[in-house]
Wavefront OBJ file of the C-alpha trace (Angstrom):
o trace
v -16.781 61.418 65.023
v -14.546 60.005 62.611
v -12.932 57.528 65.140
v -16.132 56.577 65.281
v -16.971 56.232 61.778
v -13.559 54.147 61.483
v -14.290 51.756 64.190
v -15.550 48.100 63.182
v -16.462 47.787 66.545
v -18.652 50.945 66.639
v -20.215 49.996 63.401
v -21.061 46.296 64.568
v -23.110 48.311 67.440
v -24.840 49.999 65.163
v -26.494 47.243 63.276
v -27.095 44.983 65.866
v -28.775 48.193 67.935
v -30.993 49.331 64.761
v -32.197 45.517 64.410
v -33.115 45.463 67.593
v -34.524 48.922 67.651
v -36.708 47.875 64.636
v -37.402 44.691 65.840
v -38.892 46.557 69.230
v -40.700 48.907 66.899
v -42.980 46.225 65.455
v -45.479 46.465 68.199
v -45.603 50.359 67.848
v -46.447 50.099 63.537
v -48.874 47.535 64.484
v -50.591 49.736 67.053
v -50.394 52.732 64.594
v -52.215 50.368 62.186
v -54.967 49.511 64.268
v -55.452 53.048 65.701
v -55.768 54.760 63.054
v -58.020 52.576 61.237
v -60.650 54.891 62.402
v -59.837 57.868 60.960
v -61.017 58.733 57.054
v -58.878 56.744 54.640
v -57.292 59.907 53.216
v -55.847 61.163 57.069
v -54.685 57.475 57.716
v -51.266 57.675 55.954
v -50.651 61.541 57.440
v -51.352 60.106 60.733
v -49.022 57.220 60.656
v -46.234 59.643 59.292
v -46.577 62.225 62.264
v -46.789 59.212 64.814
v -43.572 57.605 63.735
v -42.191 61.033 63.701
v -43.274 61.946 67.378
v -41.865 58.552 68.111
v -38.859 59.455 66.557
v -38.404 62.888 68.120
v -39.549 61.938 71.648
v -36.704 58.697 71.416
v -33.660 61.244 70.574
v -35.024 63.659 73.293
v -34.987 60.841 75.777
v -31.700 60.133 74.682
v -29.800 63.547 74.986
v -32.125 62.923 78.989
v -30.200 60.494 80.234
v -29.979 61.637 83.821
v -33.387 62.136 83.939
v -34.294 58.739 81.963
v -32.047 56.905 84.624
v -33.429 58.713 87.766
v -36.966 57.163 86.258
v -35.768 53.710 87.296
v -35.299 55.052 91.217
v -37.784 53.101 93.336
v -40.657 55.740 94.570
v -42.099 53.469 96.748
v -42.939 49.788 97.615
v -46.314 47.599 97.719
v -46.442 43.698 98.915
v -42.761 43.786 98.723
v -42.244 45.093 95.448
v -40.339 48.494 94.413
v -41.908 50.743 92.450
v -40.307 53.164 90.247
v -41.999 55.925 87.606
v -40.473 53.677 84.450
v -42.423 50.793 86.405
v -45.667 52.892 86.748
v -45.223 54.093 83.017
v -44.923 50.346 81.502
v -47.814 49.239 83.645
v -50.346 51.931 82.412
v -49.500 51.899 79.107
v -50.225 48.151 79.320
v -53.108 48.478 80.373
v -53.989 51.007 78.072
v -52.904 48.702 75.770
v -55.142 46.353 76.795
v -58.266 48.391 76.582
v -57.344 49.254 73.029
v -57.313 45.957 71.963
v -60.502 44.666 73.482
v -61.978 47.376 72.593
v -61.056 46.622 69.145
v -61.953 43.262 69.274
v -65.248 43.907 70.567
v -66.178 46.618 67.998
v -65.082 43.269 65.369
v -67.232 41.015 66.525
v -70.298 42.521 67.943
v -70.508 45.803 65.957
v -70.960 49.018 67.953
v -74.233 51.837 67.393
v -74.457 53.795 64.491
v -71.453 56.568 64.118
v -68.750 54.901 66.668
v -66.296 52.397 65.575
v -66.273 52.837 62.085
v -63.710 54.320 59.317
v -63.674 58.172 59.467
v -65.470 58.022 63.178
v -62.052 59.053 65.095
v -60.950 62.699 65.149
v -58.147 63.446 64.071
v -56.330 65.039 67.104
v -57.402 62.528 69.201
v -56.154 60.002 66.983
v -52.836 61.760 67.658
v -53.105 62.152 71.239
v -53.334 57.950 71.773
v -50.532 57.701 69.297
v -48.343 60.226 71.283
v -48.889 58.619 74.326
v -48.068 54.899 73.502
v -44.967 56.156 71.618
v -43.894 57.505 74.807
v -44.407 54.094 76.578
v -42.552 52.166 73.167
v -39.891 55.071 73.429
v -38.816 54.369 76.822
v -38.435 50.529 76.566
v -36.379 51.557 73.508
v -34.118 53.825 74.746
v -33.246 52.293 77.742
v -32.606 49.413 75.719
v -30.054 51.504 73.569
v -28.418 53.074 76.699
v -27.534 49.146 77.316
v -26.444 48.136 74.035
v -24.144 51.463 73.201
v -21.774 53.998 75.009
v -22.236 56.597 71.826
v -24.860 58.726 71.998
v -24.067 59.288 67.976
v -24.736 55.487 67.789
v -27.892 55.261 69.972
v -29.275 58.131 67.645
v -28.179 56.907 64.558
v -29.755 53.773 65.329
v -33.296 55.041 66.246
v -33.302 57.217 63.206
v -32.545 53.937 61.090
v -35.371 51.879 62.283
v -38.101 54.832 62.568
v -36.657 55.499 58.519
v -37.608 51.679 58.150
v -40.864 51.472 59.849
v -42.405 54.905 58.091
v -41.224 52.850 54.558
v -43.157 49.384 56.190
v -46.183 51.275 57.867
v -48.675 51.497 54.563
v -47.873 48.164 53.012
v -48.348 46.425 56.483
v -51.002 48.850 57.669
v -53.022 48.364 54.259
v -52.247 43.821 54.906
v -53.998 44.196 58.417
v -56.914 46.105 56.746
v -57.479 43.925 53.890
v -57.887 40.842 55.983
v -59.515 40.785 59.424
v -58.168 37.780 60.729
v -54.580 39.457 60.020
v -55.995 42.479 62.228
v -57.962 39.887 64.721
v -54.442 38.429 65.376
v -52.363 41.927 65.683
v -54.683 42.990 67.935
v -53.959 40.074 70.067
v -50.365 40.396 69.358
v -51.444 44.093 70.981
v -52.735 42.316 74.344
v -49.953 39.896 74.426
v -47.605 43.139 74.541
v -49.978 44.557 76.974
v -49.590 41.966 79.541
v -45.566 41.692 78.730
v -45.743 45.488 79.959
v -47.960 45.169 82.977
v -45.445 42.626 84.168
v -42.416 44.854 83.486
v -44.225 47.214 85.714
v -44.837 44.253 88.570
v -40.835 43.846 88.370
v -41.957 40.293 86.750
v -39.904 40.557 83.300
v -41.042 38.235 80.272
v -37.717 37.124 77.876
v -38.449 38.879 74.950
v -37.536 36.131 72.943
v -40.444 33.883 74.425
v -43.029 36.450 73.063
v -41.358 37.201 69.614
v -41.276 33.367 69.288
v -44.970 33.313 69.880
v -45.536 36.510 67.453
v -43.825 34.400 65.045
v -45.176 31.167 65.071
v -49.013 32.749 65.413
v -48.007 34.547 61.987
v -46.342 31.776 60.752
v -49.758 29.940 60.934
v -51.494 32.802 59.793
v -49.282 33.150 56.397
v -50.307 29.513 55.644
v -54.105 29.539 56.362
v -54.189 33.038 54.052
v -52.604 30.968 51.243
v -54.989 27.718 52.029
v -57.923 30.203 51.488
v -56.518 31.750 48.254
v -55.757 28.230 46.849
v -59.127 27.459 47.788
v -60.624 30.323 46.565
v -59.198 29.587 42.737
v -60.494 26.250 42.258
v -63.822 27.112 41.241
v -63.009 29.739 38.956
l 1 2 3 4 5 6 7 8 9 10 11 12 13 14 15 16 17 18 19 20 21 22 23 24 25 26 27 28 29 30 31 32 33 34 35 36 37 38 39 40 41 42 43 44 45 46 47 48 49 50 51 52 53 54 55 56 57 58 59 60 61 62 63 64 65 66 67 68 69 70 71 72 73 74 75 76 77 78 79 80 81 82 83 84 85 86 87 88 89 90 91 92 93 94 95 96 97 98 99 100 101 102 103 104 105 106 107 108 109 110 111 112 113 114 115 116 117 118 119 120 121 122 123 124 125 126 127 128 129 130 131 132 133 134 135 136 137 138 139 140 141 142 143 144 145 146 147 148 149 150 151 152 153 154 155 156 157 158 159 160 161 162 163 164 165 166 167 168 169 170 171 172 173 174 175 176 177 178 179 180 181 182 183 184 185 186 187 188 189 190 191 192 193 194 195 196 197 198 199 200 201 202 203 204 205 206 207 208 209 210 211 212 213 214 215 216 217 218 219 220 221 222 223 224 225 226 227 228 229 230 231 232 233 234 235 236 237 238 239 240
C-alpha cells in the first residue's frame, strides 16, 4: 500500500481511471434523473442517493469478482456467425431496456398519458429502485471491465470508482433539478438515453461504437443546446 501511494505511475492511473470512470457515469446520473422524475419531489433526492450507492457497491463487488466477471465474456453460444457471451446478452437487454425507457418517456412528453400514470409522485418507490438497480448493473459492468483494462491494482480500480460515484452523488441534484426545469434539456437526455441504448445493443451484436464518436455527439448536441437556452433567456429580457 504505501509503494503504491509513492508511485507517480500508480497515481497517474488513478486520475486518468476516475475521469474516465466519471466520464462513463454520465449516462447512469442522467438516467437516474429521468427515472426518478416520477416519484414525489421529496423521495427524488433519497432515490438518487441509494442508486448511486447500489451503483457504487455493486462496481466494488464486481471488482473483488474478477474470475467470475471475466468468465462473463466466454462465448455461450453462436447465431448468424456471431459469439455470444452473458456480458454480450447483458449489454444488449439493458439496451433495449434502455430504449423503452426513453420512448416511453418521450411519449408520455409529447402526447400526455391518462389520468394517474406518468406524472410526478405516480412511480412507487421500490419500483423506482428496482429499474435503478438493474441499469446500474448494466453501467457497472461496462465500468469495471473498463477498469480491469486500465489498472493492475485492485486498490486503484476501487479507489477510482469510489471517486467518481463521490462526484456524481455531489452533480446528481444540480443536474437532475437543470433537466427538470427545462424540457428540451430532458427531451435531449432522453435521447442522449437512446443513443446509449443503441451503443449497447451493438456491444451486445459484437459491433462496438468508439466511444469517442458518441461523446462527441453528446457534446456537440449540448453544445447547441447551451446556446439556444441562452438565445431564449436573452430573448426573454427584452421586453421587460
Amino acid at each position: 500500500m504505501l509503494e503504491l501511494m509513492t508511485d507517480p505511475a500508480a497515481w497517474a492511473s488513478l486520475v486518468t481511471l476516475s475521469l474516465l470512470e466519471i466520464v462513463l457515469g454520465v449516462d447512469n446520473v442522467i438516467f437516474l434523473s429521468i427515472v426518478t422524475s416520477r416519484l414525489p419531489p421529496e423521495q427524488q433526492p433519497r432515490a438518487r442517493r441509494i442508486g448511486l450507492l447500489l451503483a457504487l457497491a455493486g462496481r466494488i463487488v464486481l471488482l473483488f469478482a474478477l474470475g467470475w466477471l471475466i468468465g462473463l465474456t466466454a462465448p455461450i453460444f453462436a447465431l448468424l456467425g456471431i459469439e455470444f457471451s452473458w456480458r454480450d446478452i447483458i449489454l444488449a437487454v439493458g439496451g433495449l431496456f434502455l430504449l423503452y425507457k426513453a420512448t416511453t418517456e418521450i411519449h408520455m412528453m409529447l402526447e400526455g398519458t391518462a389520468e394517474g400514470h406518468g406524472k410526478p409522485g405516480s412511480a412507487a418507490f421500490a419500483a423506482v429502485l428496482v429499474q435503478i438497480f438493474l441499469l446500474d448493473l448494466v453501467f457497472s459492468l461496462d465500468s469495471v471491465l473498463t477498469a480491469i483494462g486500465m489498472a493492475d491494482e485492485i486498490v486503484i480500480m476501487v479507489a477510482a470508482v469510489c471517486i467518481a460515484i463521490g462526484v456524481m452523488l455531489v452533480a446528481a441534484e444540480p443536474l437532475s433539478a437543470f433537466v427538470h426545469k427545462h424540457p428540451t434539456v430532458k427531451m435531449l437526455a432522453l435521447s442522449f438515453l437512446i443513443l446509449i441504448g443503441v451503443a449497447l445493443i451493438a456491444d451486445g451484436l459484437e459491433f462496438h461504437i468508439p466511444r469517442g464518436y458518441l461523446y462527441f455527439g453528446v457534446a456537440f448536441a449540448t453544445l447547441i443546446e447551451v446556446l439556444n437556452l441562452l438565445a431564449r433567456k436573452r430573448r426573454n429580457e427584452k421586453p421587460a
